[in-house]
N, C-alpha and C positions, 0 to 999 in steps of 0.2 A: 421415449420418456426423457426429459430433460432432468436430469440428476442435479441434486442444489449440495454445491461447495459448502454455503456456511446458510447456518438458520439460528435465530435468535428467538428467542420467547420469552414473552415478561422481562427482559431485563430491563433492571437498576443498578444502577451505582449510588451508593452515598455514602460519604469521608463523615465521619464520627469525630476527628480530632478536629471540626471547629466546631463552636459554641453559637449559634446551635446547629445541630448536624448540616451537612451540606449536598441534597439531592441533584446530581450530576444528569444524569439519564433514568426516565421512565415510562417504564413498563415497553419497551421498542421490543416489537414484533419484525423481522424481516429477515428475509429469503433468498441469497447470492446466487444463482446458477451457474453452473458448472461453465467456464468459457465467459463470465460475464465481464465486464468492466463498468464499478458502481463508483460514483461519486457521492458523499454525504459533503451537505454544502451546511452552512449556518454561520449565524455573527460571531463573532471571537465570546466565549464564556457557553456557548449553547451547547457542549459535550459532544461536537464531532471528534476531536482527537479523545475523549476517552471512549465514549464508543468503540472507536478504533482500536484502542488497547483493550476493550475485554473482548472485543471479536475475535483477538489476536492472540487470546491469554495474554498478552502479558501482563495485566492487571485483571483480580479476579470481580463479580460483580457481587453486586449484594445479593443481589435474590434475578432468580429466573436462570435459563440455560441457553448453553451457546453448543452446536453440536458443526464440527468439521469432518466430510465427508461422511456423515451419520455418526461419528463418534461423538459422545457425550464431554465438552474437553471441561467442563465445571465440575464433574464427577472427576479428574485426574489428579494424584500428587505432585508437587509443584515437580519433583523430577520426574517422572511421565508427563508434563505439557513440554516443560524445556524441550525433550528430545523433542516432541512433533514441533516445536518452532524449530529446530535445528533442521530436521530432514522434508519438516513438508509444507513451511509457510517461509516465505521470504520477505525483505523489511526495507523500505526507503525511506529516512526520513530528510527533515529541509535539510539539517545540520549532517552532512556524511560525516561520521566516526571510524577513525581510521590508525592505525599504530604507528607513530610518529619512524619508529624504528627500524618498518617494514618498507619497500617496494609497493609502487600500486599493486604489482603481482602477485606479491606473496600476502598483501589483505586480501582480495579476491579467494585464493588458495586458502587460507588457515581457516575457516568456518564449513567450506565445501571439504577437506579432510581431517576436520574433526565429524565432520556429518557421516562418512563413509571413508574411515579409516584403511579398511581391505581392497578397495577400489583405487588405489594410490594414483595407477598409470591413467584409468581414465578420467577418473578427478582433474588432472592436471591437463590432459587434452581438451575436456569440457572446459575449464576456465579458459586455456589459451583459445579457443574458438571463441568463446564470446570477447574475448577484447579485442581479437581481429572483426569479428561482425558489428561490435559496435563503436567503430572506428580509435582503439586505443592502442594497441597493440605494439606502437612505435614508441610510446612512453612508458609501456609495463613495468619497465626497469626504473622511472625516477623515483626519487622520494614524494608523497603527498604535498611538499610545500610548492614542487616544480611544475607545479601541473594547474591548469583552470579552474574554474569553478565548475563550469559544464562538463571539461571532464572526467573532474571527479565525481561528478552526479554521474556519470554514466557507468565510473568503475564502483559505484554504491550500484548501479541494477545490476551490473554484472556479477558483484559478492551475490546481492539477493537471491538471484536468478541459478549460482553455481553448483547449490543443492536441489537443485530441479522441483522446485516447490511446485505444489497444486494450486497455489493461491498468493498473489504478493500484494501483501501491504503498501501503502504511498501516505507521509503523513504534510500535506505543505512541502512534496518536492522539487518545489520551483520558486521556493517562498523567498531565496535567497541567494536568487541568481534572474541576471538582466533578462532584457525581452530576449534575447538574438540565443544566449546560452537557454532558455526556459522551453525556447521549439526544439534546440534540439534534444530537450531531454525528452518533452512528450513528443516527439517521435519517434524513439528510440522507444519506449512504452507501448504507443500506438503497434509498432512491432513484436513488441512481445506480446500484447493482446492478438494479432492476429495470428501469434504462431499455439493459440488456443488456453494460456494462461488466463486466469481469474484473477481479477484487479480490483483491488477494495482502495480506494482515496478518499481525503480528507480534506477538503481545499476550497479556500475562499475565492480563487479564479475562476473568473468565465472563462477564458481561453485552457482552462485546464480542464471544468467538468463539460465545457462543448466537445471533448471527444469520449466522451463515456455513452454508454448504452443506456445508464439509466442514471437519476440523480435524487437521491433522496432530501430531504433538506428538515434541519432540526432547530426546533427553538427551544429556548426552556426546557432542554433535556428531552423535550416531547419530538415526536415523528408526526411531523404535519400535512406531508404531503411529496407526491414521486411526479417527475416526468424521464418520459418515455422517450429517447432519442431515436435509437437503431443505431446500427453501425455508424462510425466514420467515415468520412470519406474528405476529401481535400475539394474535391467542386462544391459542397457542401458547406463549409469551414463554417461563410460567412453568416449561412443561413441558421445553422445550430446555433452559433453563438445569440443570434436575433432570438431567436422563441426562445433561448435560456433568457436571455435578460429579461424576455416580456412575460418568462412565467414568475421570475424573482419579483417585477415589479406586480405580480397579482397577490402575492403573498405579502405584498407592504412590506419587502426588503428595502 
């Protein structure tokens, strides 16, 4: 039986402090599978990125429930969700946020042992292997300003990824970085999807939802319609991308 990461039901979102109220997302039913990699696509204002935040907690919704690995996370106090974003969901967005003050190194490090404080030594093996595996490891030491755009985006999956989350976030993580820096982020992804994480994105690119398994797509806060990719594969690329644009153009994107 295929176990489902995140399950939504009934949710809404709606902001109260504009005149008159403001319905973001409704009534969105849907069901992540454990290992999946999901793209929610939509025009700028149609509530993919809030979606994404109450999937994510980190925004609560109005009404309906969000449940992560069968846990009910809309029944939590805000300090019971904090910790499970701390120790069991991981977070990309376009814009990497990083301590001006710190090393790439020790941003990577300071969330992964706040996450599991008792585990000091291998907290710090886990990080330094992923910024060896994903090709950073010779710049760990600069400051955030000495380094790329891409890869810094690559030391934001590394942060994400250094609490061993069951499930990561992606909000627009390529929204803000060239073609040549944006492959190699979503390859560095495509990796971590196939080392069996669950991947929830949010993303106006075709070249970014052509590698997802499945692609939800939202308008007016509504859930209008999924396709179905499968796996990735790179003999494939061109072909994914075609039936994504020719399902966007059925849906009068």
């Amino acid at each position: 039986m295929t176990l489902a990461t995140l399950e939504s039901r009934g949710l809404t979102k709606t902001y109260r402090s504009t005149d008159p109220p403001t319905t973001v997302i409704t009534g969105i039913d849907l069901t992540v599978t454990s290992g999946e990699y999901l793209v929610i696509m939509g025009a700028s204002g149609s509530g993919k990125s809030t979606l994404l935040a109450v999937l994510s907690g980190m925004d609560r919704p109005t009404s309906g429930t969000v449940r992560h690995d069968g846990r009910d996370l809309t029944a939590l106090t805000d300090e019971a969700m904090s910790r499970v974003r701390l120790t069991r969901m991981g977070y990309v967005f376009q814009q990497p946020y990083f301590l001006a003050t710190l090393t790439i190194r020790d941003n990577v490090l300071l969330a992964a042992l706040k996450a599991a404080p008792r585990e000091q030594a291998a907290t710090i093996a886990r990080v330094d292997a992923l910024l060896d595996r994903f090709g950073i490891a010779a710049i760990a030491e600069r400051g955030i300003t000495q380094v790329s755009g891409g890869q810094l985006q690559r030391a934001a999956i590394c942060r994400a990824l250094a609490a061993e989350p069951s499930v990561l976030f992606a909000d627009e993580p390529t929204g803000a970085l060239n073609s040549s820096m944006s492959s190699e982020v979503l390859d560095v992804l495509t990796q971590v999807h196939r080392d069996g994480t669950t991947i929830v994105m949010a993303t106006h690119d075709t070249a970014c939802a052509a590698r997802a398994d499945r692609v939800v797509y939202l308008r007016d806060g509504l859930l209008i319609d999924t396709l179905a990719l499968g796996r990735w594969s790179q003999d494939a690329a061109d072909d994914r991308e075609v039936d994504l644009v020719a399902w966007l153009r059925r849906l009068d994107v």
